[in-house]
SEKOLVO-12050 format. One record per residue (C-alpha): x, z, y; residue number from 0. Coordinates in steps of 0.02 Angstrom, whole numbers, always signed. Example, Ala and Ser with C-alpha at 12.3 -4.5 7.8 and 13.67 -1.06 7.14 Angstrom:
<rs>
<r><px>+615</px><pz>+390</pz><py>-225</py><seq>0</seq></r>
<r><px>+684</px><pz>+357</pz><py>-53</py><seq>1</seq></r>
</rs>
This chain:
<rs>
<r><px>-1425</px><pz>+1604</pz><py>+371</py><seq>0</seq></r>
<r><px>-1239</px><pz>+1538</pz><py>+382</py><seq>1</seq></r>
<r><px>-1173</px><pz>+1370</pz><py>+417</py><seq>2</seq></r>
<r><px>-1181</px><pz>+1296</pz><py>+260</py><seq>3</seq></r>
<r><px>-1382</px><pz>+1341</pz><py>+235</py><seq>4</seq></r>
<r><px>-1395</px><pz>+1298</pz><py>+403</py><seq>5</seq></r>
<r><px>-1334</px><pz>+1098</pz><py>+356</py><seq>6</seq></r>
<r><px>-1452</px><pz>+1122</pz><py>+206</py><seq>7</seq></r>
<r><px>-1591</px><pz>+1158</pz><py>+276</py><seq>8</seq></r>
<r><px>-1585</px><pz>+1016</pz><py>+413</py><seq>9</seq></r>
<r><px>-1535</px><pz>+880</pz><py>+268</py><seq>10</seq></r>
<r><px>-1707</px><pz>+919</pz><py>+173</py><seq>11</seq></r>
<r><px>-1807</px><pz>+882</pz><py>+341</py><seq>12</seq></r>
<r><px>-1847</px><pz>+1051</pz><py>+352</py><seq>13</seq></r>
<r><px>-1879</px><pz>+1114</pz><py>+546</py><seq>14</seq></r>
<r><px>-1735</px><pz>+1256</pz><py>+594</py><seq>15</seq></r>
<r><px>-1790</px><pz>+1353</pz><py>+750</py><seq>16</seq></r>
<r><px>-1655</px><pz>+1454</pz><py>+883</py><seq>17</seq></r>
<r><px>-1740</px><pz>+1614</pz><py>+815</py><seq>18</seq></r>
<r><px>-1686</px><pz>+1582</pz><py>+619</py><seq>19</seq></r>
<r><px>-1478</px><pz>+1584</pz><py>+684</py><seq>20</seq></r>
<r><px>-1355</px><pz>+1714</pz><py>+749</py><seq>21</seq></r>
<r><px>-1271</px><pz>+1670</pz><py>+911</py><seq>22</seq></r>
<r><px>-1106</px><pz>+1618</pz><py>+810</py><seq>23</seq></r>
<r><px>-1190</px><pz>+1480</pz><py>+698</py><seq>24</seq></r>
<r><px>-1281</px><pz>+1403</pz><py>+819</py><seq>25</seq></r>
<r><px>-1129</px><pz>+1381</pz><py>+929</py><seq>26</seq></r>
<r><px>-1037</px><pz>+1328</pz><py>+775</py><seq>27</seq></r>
<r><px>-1206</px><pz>+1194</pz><py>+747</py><seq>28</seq></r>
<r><px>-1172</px><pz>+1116</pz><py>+939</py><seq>29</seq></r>
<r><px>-991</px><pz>+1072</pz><py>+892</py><seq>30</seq></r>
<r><px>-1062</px><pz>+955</pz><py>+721</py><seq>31</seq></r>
<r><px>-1187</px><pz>+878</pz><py>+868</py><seq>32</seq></r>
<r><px>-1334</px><pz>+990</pz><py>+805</py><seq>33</seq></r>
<r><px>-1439</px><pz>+997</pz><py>+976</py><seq>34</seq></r>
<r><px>-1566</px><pz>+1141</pz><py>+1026</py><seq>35</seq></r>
<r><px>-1713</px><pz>+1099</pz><py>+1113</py><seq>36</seq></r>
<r><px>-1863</px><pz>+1224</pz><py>+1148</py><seq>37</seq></r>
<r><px>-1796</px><pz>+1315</pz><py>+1031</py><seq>38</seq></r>
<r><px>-1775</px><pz>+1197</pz><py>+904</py><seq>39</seq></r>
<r><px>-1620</px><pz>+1140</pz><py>+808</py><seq>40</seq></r>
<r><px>-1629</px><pz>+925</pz><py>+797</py><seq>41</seq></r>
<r><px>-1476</px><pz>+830</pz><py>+721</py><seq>42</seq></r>
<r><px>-1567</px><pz>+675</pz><py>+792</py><seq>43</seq></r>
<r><px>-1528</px><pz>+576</pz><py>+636</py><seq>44</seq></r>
<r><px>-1631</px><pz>+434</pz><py>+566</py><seq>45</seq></r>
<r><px>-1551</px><pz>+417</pz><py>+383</py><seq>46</seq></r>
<r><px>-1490</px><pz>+539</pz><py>+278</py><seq>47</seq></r>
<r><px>-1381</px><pz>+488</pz><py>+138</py><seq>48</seq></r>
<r><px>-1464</px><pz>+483</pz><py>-31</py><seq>49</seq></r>
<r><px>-1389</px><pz>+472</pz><py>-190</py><seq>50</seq></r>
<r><px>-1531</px><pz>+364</pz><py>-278</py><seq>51</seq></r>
<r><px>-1544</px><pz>+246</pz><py>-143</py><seq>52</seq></r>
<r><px>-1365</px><pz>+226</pz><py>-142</py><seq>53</seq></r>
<r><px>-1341</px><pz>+192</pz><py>-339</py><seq>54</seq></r>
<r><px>-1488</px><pz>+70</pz><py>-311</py><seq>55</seq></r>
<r><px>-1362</px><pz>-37</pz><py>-216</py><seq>56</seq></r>
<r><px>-1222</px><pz>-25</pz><py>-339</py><seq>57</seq></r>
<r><px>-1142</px><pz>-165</pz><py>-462</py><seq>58</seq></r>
<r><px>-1188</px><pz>-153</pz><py>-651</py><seq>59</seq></r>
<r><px>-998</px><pz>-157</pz><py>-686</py><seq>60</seq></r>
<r><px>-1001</px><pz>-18</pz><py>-540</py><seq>61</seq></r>
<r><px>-1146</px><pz>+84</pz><py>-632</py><seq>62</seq></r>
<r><px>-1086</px><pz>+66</pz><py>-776</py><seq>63</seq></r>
<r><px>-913</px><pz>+158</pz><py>-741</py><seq>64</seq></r>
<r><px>-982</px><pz>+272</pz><py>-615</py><seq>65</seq></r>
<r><px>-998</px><pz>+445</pz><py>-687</py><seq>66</seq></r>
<r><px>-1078</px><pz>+554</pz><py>-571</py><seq>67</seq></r>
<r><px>-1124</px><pz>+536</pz><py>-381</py><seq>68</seq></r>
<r><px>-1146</px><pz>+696</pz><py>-276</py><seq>69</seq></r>
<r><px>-1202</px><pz>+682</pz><py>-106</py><seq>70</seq></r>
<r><px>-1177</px><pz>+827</pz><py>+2</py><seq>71</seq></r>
<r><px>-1267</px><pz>+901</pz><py>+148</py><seq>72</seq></r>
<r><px>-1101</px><pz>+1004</pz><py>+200</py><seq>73</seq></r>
<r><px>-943</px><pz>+1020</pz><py>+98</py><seq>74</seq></r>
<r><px>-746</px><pz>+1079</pz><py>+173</py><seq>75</seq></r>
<r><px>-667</px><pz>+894</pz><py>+101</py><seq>76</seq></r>
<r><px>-736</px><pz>+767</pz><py>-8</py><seq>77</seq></r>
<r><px>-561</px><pz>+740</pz><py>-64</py><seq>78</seq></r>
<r><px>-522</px><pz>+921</pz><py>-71</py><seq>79</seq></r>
<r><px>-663</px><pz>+935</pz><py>-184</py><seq>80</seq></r>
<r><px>-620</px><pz>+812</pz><py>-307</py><seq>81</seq></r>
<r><px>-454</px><pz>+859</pz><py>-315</py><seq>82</seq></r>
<r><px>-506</px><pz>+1037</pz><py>-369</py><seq>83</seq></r>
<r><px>-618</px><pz>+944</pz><py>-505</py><seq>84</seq></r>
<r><px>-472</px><pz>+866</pz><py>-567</py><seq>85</seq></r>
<r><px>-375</px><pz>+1005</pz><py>-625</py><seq>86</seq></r>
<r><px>-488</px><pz>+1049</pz><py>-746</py><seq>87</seq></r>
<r><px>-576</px><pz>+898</pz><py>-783</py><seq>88</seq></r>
<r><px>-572</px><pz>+703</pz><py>-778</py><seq>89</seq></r>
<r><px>-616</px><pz>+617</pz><py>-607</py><seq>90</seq></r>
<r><px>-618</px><pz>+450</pz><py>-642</py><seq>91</seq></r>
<r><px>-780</px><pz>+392</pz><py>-609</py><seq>92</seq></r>
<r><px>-835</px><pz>+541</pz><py>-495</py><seq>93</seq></r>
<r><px>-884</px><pz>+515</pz><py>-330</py><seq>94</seq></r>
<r><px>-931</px><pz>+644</pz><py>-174</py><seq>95</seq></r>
<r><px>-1003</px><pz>+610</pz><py>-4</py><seq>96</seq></r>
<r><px>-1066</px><pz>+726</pz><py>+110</py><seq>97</seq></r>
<r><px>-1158</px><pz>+739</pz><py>+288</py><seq>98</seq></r>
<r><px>-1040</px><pz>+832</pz><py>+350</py><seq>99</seq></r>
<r><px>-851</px><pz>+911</pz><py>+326</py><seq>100</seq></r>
<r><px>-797</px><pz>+1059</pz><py>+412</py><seq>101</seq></r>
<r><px>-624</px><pz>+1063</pz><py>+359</py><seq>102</seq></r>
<r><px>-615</px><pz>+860</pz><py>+351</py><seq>103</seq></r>
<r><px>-423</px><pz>+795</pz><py>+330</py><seq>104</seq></r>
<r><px>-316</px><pz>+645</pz><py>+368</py><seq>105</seq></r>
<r><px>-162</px><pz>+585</pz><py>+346</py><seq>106</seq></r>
<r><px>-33</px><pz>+708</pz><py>+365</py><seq>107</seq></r>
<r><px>-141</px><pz>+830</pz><py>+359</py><seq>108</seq></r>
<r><px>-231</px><pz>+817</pz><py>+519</py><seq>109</seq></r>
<r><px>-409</px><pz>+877</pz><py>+544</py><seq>110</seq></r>
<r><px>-541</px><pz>+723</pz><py>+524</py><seq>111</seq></r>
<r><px>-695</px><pz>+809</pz><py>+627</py><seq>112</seq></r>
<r><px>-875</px><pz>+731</pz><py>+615</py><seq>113</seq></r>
<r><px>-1033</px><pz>+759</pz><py>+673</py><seq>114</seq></r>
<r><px>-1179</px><pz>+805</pz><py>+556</py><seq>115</seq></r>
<r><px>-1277</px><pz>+674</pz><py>+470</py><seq>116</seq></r>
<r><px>-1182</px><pz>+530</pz><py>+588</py><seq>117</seq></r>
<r><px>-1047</px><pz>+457</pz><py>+504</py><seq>118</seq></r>
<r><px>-961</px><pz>+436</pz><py>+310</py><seq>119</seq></r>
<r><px>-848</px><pz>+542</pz><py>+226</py><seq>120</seq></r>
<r><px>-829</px><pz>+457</pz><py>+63</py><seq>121</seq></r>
<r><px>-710</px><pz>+498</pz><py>-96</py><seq>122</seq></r>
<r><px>-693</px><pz>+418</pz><py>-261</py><seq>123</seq></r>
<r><px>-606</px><pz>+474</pz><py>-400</py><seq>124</seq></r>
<r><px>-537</px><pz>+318</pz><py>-499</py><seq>125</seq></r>
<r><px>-387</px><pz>+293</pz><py>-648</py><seq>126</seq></r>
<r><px>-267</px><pz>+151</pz><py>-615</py><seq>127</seq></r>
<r><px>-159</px><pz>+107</pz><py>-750</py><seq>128</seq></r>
<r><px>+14</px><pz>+79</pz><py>-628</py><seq>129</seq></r>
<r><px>+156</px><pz>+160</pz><py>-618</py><seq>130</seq></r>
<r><px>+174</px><pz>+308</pz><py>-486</py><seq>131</seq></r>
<r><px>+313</px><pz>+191</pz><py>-420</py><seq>132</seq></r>
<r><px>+169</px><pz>+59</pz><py>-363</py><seq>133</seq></r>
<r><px>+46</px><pz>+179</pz><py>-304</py><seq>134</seq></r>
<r><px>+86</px><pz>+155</pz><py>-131</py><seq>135</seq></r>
<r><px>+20</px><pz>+7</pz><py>-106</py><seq>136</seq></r>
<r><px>-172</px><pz>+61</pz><py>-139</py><seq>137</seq></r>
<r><px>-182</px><pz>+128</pz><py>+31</py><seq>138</seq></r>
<r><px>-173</px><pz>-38</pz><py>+93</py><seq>139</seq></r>
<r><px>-274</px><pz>-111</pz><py>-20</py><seq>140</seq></r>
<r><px>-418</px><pz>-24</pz><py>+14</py><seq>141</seq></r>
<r><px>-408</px><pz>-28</pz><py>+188</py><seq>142</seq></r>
<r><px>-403</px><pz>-211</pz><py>+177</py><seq>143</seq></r>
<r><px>-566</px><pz>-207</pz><py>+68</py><seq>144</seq></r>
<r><px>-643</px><pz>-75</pz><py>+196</py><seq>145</seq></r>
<r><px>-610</px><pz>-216</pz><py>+328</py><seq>146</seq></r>
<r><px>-690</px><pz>-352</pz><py>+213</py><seq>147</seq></r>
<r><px>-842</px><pz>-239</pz><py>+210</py><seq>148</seq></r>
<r><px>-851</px><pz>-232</pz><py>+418</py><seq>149</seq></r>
<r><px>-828</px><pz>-417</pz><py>+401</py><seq>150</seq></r>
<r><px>-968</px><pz>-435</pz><py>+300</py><seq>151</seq></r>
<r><px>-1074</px><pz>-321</pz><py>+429</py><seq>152</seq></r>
<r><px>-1020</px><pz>-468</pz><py>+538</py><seq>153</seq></r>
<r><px>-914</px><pz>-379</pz><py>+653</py><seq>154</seq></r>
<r><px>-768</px><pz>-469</pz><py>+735</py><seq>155</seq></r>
<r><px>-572</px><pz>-435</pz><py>+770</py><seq>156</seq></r>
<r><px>-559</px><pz>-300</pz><py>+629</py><seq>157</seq></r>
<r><px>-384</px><pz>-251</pz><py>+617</py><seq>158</seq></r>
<r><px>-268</px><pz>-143</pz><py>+518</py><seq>159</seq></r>
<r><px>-131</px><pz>-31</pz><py>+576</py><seq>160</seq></r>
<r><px>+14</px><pz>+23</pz><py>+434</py><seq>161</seq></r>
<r><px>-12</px><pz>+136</pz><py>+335</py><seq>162</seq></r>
<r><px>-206</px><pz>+180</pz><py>+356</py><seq>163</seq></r>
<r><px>-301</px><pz>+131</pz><py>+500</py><seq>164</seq></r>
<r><px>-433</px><pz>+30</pz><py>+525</py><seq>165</seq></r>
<r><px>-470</px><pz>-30</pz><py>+683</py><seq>166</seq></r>
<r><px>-599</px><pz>-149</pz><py>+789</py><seq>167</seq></r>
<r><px>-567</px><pz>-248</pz><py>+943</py><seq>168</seq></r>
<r><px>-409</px><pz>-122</pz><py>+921</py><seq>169</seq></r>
<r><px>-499</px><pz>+48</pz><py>+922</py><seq>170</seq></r>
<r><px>-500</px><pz>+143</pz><py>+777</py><seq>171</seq></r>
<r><px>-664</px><pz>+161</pz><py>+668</py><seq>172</seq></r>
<r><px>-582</px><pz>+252</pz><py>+518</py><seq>173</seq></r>
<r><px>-447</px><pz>+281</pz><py>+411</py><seq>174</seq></r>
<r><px>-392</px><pz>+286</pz><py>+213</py><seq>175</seq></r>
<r><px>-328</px><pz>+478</pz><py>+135</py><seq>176</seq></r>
<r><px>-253</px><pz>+400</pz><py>-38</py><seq>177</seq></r>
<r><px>-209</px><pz>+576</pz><py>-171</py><seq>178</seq></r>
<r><px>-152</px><pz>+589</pz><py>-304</py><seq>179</seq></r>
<r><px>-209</px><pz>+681</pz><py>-420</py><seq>180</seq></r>
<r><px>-120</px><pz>+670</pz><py>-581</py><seq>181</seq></r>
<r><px>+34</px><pz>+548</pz><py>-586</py><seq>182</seq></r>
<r><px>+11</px><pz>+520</pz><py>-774</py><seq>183</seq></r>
<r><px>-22</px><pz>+334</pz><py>-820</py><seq>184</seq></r>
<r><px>-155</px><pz>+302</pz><py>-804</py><seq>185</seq></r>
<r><px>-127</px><pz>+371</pz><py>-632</py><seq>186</seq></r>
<r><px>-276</px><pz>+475</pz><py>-561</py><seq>187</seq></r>
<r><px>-318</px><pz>+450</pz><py>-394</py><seq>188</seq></r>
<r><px>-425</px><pz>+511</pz><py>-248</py><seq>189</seq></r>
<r><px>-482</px><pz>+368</pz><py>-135</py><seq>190</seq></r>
<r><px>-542</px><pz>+440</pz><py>+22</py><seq>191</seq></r>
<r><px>-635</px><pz>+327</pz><py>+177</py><seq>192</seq></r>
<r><px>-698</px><pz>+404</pz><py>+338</py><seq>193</seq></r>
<r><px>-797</px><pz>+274</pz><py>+459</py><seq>194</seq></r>
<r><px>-854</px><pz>+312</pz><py>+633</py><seq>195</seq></r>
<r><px>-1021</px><pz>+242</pz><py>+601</py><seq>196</seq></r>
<r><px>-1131</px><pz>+344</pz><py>+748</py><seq>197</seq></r>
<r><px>-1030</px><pz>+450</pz><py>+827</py><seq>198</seq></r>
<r><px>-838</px><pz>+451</pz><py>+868</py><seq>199</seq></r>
<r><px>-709</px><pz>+559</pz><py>+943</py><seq>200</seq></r>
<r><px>-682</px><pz>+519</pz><py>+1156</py><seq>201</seq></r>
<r><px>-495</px><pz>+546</pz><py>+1161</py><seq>202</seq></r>
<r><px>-341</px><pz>+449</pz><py>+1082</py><seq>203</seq></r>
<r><px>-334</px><pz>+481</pz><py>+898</py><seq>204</seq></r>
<r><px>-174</px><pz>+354</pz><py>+849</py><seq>205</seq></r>
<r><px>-30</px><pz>+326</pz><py>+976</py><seq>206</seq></r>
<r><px>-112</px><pz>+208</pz><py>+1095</py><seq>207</seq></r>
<r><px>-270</px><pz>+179</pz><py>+1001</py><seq>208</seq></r>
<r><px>-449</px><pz>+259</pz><py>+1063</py><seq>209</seq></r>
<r><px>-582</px><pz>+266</pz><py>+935</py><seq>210</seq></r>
<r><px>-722</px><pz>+179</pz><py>+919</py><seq>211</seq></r>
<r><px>-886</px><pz>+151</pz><py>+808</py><seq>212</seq></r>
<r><px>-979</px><pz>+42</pz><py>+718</py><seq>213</seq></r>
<r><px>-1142</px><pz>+55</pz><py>+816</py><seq>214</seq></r>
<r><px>-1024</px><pz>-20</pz><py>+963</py><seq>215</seq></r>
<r><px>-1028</px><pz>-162</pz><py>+874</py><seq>216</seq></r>
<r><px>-1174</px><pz>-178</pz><py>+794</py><seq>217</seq></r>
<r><px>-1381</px><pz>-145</pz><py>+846</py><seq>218</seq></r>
<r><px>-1401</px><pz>-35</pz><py>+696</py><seq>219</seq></r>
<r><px>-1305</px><pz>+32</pz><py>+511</py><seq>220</seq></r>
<r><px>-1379</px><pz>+87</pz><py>+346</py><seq>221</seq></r>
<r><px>-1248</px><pz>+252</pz><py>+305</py><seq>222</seq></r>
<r><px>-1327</px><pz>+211</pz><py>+128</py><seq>223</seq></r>
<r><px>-1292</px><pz>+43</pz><py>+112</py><seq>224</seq></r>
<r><px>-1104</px><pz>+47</pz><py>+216</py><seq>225</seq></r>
<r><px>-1090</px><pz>+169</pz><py>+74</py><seq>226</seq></r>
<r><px>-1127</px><pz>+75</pz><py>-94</py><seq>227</seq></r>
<r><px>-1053</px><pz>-65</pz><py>-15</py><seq>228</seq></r>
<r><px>-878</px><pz>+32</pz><py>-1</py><seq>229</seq></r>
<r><px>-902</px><pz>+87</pz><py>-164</py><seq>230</seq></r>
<r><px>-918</px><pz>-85</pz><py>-259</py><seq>231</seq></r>
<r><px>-769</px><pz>-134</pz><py>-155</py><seq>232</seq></r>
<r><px>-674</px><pz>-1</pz><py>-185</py><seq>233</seq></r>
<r><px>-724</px><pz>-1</pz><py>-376</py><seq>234</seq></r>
<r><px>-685</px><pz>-201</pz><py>-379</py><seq>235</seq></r>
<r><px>-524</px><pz>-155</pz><py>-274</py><seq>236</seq></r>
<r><px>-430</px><pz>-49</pz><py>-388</py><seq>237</seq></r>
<r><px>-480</px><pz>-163</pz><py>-531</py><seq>238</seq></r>
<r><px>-384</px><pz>-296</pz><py>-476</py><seq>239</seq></r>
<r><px>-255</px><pz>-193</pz><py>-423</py><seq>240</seq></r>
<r><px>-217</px><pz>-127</pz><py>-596</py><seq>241</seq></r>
<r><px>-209</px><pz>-307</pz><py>-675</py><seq>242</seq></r>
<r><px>-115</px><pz>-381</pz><py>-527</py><seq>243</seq></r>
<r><px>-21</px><pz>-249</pz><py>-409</py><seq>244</seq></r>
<r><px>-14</px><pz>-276</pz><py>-229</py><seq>245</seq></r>
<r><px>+19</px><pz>-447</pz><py>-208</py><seq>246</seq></r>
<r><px>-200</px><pz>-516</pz><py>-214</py><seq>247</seq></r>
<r><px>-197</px><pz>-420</pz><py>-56</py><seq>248</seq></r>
<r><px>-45</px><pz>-444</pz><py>+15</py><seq>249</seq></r>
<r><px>-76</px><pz>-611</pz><py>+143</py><seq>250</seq></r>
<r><px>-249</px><pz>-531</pz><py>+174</py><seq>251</seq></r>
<r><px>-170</px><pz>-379</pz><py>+231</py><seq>252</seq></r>
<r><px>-39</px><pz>-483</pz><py>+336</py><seq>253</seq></r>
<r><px>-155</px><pz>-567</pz><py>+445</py><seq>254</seq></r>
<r><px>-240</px><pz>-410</pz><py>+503</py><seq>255</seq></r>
<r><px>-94</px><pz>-331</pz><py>+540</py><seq>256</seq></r>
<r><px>-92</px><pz>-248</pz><py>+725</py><seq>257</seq></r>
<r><px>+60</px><pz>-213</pz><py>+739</py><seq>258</seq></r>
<r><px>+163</px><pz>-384</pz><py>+693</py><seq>259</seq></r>
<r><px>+264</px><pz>-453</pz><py>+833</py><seq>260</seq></r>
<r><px>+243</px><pz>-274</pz><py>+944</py><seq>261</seq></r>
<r><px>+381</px><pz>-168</pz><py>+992</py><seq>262</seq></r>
<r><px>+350</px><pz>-6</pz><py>+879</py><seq>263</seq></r>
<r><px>+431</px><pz>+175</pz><py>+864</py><seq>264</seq></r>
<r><px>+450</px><pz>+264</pz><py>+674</py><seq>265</seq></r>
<r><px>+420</px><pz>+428</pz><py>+687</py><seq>266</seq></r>
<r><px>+429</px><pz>+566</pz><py>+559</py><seq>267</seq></r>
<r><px>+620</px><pz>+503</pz><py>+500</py><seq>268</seq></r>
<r><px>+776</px><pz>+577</pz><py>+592</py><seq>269</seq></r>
<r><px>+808</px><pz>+486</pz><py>+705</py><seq>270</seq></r>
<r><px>+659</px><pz>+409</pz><py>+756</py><seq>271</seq></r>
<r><px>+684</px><pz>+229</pz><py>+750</py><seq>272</seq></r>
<r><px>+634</px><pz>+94</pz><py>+859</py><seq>273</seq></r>
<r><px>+614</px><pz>-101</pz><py>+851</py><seq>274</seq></r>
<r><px>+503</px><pz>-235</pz><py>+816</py><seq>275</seq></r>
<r><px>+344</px><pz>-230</pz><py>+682</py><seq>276</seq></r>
<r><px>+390</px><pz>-354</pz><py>+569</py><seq>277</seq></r>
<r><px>+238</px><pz>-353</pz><py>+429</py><seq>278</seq></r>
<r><px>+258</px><pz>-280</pz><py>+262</py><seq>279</seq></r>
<r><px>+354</px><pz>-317</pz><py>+102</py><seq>280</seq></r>
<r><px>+288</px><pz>-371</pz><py>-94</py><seq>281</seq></r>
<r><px>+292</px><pz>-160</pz><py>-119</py><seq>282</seq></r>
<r><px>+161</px><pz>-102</pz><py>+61</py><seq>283</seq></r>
<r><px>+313</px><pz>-51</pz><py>+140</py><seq>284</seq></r>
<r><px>+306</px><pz>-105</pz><py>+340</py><seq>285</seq></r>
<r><px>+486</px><pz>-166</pz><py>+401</py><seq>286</seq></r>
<r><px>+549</px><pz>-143</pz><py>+575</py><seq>287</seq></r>
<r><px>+667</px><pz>-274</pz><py>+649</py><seq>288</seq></r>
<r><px>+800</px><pz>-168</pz><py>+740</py><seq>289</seq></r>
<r><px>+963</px><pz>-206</pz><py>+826</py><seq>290</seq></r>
<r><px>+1067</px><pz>-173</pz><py>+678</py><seq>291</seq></r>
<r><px>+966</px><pz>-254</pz><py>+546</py><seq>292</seq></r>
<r><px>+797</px><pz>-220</pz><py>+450</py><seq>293</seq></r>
<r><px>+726</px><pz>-71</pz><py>+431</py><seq>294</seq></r>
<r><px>+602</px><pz>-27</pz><py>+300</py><seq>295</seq></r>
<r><px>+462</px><pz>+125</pz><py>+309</py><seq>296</seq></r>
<r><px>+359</px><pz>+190</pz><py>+157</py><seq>297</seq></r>
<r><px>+221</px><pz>+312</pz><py>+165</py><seq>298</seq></r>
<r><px>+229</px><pz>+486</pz><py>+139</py><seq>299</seq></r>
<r><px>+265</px><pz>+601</pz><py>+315</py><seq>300</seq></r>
<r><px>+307</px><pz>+426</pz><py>+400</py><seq>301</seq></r>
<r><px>+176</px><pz>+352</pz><py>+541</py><seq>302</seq></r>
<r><px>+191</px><pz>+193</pz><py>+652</py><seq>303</seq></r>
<r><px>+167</px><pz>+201</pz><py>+850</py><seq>304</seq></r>
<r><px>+137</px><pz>+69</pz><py>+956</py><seq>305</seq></r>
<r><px>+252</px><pz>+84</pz><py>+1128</py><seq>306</seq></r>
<r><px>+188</px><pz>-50</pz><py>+1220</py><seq>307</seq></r>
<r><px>+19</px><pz>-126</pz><py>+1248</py><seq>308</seq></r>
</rs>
């Protein structure tokens, strides 16, 4: 049995003994959180995500766009995967989540690692009829709806950090992975969210910023429901992006912003370039009050880091 029958098995309930693995899987297993005891393999989860209880929770005008839902037990990327759907078919309206990713990314193409069956890894294929020019600003609208939907788990100081971070009590809980997939109007994009709902990572994962989850916060989280939740917002996002462009989102955006007012460093530009975070302009770029003037960063290889505290 390999890895990916492995995750299989243990999504359908089904008991996975020591005795069924070789030595390499089951070491692979303890590294996604899957724990051994007398000889039995436990991923001590309470919920698995279901696709029918999810739709259940969904919008009619959410329903009736959605196309196809496939929730995963293991998978390499949920945006990977839609992306390689899109080059031979149309993803608008397709949607993947899985239990677990073992080849998870994030921005910049860092590795987004999660235990099994603990947290979401969610992508949505969706059309917006923009220009590739406006695109950029997406990211930041959804992660100012992802924050809307912590809000409305009633969990306080909920920040955002430029370009894709969202953050509590400034620790990060997850992040936004915004591809595209065809830059033909109507553009074709890959929304991906990933939320430290159970489980998250114990050393820095952003500059200064530890991570944190949403059980810290919380006494308990429906993966199913933080799911079709994120969805409709999502859906309802993009939406109002393509009849109004950024600017619905823009003041919302603003007053989460972490990094206003802080002294900041630009990396991933030559040279780096240092100054003060000084919010974002009409377009999602964030400018940086410098010495010389104001500087303005857009997304792409660019990241923000905090220098002080």
């Amino acid at each position: 049995m390999d890895l990916e029958e492995a995750f299989e098995t243990l999504a359908q309930g089904k008991q996975l003994t020591a005795m069924d693995l070789d030595r390499s899987v089951r070491t692979q297993l303890t590294e996604y959180g899957i724990q051994v005891r007398e000889g039995v393999l436990s991923s001590q989860s309470s919920e698995f995500l279901d696709a029918s209880v999810i739709a259940a929770q969904l919008h009619e005008s959410t329903r009736t766009w959605l196309k196809r839902l496939d929730v995963l037990s293991c998978t390499q990327s949920t945006n990977t995967d839609l992306l390689d759907l899109s080059r031979d078919s149309d993803i608008d309206g397709r949607i993947r989540t899985a239990e677990v990713q073992t080849s998870g990314r994030g921005r910049r193409g860092r590795q987004w690692i999660s235990p099994f069956a603990k947290n979401v890894a969610l992508s949505v294929g969706i059309a917006v009829d923009r220009s590739t020019a406006e695109i950029g600003g997406v990211s930041l609208a959804i992660g100012l709806v992802v924050a809307q939907v912590l809000d409305d788990l009633q969990i306080e100081d909920v920040g955002l950090k430029w370009p894709n971070d969202i953050l509590i009590d400034k620790r990060k809980v997850g992040g936004i992975l915004i591809e595209l997939a065809d830059a033909q109007r109507p553009a074709s994009l890959v929304v991906g969210v990933g939320i430290n709902v159970h489980d998250a990572p114990g050393v820095q994962v952003t500059g200064n910023y530890r991570a944190t989850r949403i059980v810290d916060h919380l006494a308990s989280c429906s993966r199913n429901s933080l799911v079709a939740h994120l969805i409709n917002k999502i859906y309802d996002a993009i939406r109002r992006f393509e009849d109004f462009g950024f600017d619905p989102f823009k003041e919302g955006w603003e007053r989460r912003d972490v990094l206003r007012g802080k002294s900041v460093v630009l990396t991933g530009s030559e040279p780096p370039i240092s100054g003060i975070g000084a919010g974002i302009d009409d377009e999602g770029a964030y400018l940086i009050k410098t010495a010389t003037g104001v500087e303005r960063a857009i997304g792409g290889e660019l990241s923000l880091r905090i220098t002080d505290r």
